[in-house]
N, C-alpha and C positions, 0 to 999 in steps of 0.2 A: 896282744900278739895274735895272729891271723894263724888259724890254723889250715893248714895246705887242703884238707880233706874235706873240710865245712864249706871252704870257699868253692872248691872243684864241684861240689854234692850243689851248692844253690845256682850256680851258675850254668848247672844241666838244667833244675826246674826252672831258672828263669829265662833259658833258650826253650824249653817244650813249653810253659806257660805261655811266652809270647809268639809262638809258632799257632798254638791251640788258638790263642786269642785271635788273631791275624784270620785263619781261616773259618772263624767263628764272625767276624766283619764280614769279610769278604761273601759268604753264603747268604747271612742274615739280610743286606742292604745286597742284592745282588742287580737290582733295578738301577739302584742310583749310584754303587759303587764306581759301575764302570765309566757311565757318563762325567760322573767328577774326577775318574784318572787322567782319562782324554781332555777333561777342561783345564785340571794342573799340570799337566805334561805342554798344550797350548800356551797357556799364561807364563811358564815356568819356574811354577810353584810346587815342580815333582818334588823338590827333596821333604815337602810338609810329612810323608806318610812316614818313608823313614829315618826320621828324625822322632816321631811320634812314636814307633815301634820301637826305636832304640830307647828312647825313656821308656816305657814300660815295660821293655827288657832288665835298662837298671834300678825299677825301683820294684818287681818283683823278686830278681835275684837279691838284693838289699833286702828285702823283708824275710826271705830264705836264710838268708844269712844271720840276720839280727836273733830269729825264733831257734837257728841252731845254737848261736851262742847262750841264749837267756836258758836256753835247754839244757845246755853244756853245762852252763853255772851252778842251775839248783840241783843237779846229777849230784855236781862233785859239792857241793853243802849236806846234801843226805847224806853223802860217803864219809865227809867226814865227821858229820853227827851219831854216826852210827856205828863209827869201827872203835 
């Protein structure tokens, strides 16, 4: 069962993750970034970045999610070892 709250909570850090990420490219390779938007945009091969951003969109939010449930599970096994 998908909890509304877990999922809403990993899919904010998996939009700021990949936001962070994106602008953390973009600065670091700031020589070669631009020349290869302007060579993919030519060829048109634009949609490579985001399709690449959107995966790593979904598989940080997915690991957000996975760490809140696996967190969620041993919670409620203390809770009920212990009441």
């Amino acid at each position: 069962m998908i909890n509304k709250k877990q999922f809403k909570f990993s899919l904010c850090v998996g939009i700021f993750a990949t936001i962070i990420y994106a602008i953390k490219l973009l600065f670091k390779h700031k020589s070669v970034f631009s020349p290869l938007m302007t060579l993919m945009l030519q060829t048109g091969y634009w949609y490579i970045v985001p399709v690449y951003l959107l995966v790593i969109f979904f598989l940080d939010s997915s690991i957000c999610y996975l760490c809140l449930r696996v967190l969620n599970f041993g919670i409620n096994i203390l809770r009920e070892r212990y009441e």
